[in-house]
C-alpha positions as CSV (number, residue, x, y, z in Angstrom):
1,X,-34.1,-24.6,-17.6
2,X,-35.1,-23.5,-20.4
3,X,-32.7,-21.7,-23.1
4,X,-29.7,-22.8,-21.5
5,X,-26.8,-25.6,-21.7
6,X,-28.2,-29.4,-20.2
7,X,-27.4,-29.7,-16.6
8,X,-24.7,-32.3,-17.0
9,X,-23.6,-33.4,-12.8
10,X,-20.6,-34.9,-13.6
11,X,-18.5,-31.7,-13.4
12,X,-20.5,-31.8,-9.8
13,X,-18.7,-34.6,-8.4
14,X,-15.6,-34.3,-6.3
15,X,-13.2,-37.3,-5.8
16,X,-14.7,-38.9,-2.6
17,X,-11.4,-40.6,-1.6
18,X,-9.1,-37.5,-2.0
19,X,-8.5,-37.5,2.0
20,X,-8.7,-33.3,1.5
21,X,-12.3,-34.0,0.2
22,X,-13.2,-36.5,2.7
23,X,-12.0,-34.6,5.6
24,X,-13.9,-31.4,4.5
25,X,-17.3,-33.2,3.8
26,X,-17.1,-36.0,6.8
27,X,-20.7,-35.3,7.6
28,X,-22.3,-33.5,4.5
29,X,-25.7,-33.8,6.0
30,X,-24.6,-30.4,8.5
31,X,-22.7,-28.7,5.7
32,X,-23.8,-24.8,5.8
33,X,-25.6,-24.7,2.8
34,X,-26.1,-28.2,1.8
35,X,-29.5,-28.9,0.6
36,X,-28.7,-32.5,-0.7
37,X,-25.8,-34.4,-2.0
38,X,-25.3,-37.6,-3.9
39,X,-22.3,-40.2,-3.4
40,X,-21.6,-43.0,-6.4
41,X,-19.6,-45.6,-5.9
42,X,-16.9,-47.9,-8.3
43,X,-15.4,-50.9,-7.8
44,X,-12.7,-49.0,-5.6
45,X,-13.6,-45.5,-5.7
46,X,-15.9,-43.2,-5.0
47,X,-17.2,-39.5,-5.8
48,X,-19.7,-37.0,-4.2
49,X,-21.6,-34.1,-5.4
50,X,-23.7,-31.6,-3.3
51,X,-26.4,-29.2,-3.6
52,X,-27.5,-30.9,-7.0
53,X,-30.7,-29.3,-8.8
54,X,-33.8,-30.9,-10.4
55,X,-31.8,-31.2,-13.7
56,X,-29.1,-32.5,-12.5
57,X,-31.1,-35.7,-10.6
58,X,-33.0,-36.0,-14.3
59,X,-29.6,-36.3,-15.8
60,X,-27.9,-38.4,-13.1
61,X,-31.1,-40.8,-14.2
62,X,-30.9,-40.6,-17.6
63,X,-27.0,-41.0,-18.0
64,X,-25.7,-43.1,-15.5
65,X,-21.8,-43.6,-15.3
66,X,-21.0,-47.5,-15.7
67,X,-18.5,-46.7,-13.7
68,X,-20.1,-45.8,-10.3
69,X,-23.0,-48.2,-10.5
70,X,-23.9,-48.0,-7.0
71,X,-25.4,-44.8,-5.9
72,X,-26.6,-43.1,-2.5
73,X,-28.9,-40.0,-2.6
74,X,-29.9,-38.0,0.1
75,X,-32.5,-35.7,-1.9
76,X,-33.9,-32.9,1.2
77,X,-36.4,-30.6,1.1
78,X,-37.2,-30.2,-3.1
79,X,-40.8,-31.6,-4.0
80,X,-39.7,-31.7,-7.5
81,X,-37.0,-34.0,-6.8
82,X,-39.4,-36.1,-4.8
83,X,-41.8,-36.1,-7.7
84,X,-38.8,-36.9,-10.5
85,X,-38.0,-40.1,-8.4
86,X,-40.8,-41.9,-7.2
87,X,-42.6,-41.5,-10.7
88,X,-39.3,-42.7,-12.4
């Protein structure tokens, strides 16, 4: 993206534990419009983001949050993503 602000996907994330949050994104996988999401996990919490783009998956690699070290991607249909990845 060129020209504009870094893709930083922390603002992305939504508390995963907020039972209104839960509830609403049970299944993300059949979510009208959900091309992919990402859940991290804490010692005892957890956060999800959805519909993430290229640069956000390059910055999720490049500035990983201590606090969530374990993470669980469902990527979908984006090549680039695919590509990012497995050659990281």
């Amino acid at each position: 993206m060129a020209g504009s602000a870094p893709q930083v996907a922390d603002h992305l994330f939504q508390d995963f534990d907020d039972k209104n949050i839960f509830d609403g994104i049970k299944d993300p996988t059949i979510q009208d419009g959900c091309a992919n999401f990402v859940v991290e996990f804490g010692h005892d919490r957890a956060r999800i983001a959805r519909n993430l783009e290229l640069e956000h998956f390059e910055n999720l690699f490049r500035d990983r949050n201590p606090d969530f070290p374990i993470r669980w991607m469902c990527v979908g249909p984006l090549p680039s993503v695919y590509d990012f990845i497995f050659g990281h």
